[in-house]
N, C-alpha and C positions, 0 to 999 in steps of 0.2 A: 811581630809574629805571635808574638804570649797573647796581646787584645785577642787576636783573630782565634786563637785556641778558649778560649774564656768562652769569647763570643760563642763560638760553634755549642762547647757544653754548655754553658749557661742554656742559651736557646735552646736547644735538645731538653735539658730540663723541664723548663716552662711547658715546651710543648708537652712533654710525657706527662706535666700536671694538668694541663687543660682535658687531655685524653682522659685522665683519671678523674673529671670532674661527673663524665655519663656512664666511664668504666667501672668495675670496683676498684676503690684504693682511696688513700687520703692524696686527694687531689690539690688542697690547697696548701697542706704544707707540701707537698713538693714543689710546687709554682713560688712559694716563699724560698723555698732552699734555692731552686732556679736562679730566682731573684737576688738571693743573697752571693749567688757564684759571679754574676752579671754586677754587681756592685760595689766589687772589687775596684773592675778598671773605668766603670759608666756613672757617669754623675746620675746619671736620668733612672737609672736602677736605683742607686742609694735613694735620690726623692720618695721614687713607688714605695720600694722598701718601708723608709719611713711611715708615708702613709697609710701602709696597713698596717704597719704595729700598732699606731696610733688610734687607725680604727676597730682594731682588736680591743685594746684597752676602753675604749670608747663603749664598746657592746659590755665587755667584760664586768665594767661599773655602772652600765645600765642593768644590766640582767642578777647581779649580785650575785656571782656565783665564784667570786674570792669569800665573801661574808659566807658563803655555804660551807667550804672549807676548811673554813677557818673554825668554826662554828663545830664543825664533826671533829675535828683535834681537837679542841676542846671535852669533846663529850667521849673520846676512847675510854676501854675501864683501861685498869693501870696492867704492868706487864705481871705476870706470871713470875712468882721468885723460887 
């Protein structure tokens, strides 16, 4: 019975983040959150799961935008005493 309640929210998720992809809203993290409730009990969710983080990191260290970051903490002035 627990699968079949996962199943239902998880799925309910997903879909709300598919909706939120033409809707406004952040559509892909809630399709990841989805994902992540679904990967609990689902081998086949943890896979997908993986694969976008993966492909996050992927974009992440093509686009340089950890180096961008990183680069602006660097350059804060210092606090106020």
């Amino acid at each position: 019975m627990k699968k079949f309640y996962i199943a239902l929210l998880g799925g309910t998720v997903v879909l709300i983040g598919v909706a939120m992809l033409v809707l406004p809203g952040p559509g892909t993290l809630v399709i990841a959150g989805g994902l992540a409730i679904l990967a609990t009990e689902f081998i086949w969710a943890r896979r997908a799961l993986r694969k976008a983080k993966g492909a996050v990191a992927k974009v992440r260290r093509k686009s340089g935008g950890l180096s961008f970051f990183m680069r602006r903490r660097r350059q804060s002035p210092p606090p106020i005493q």
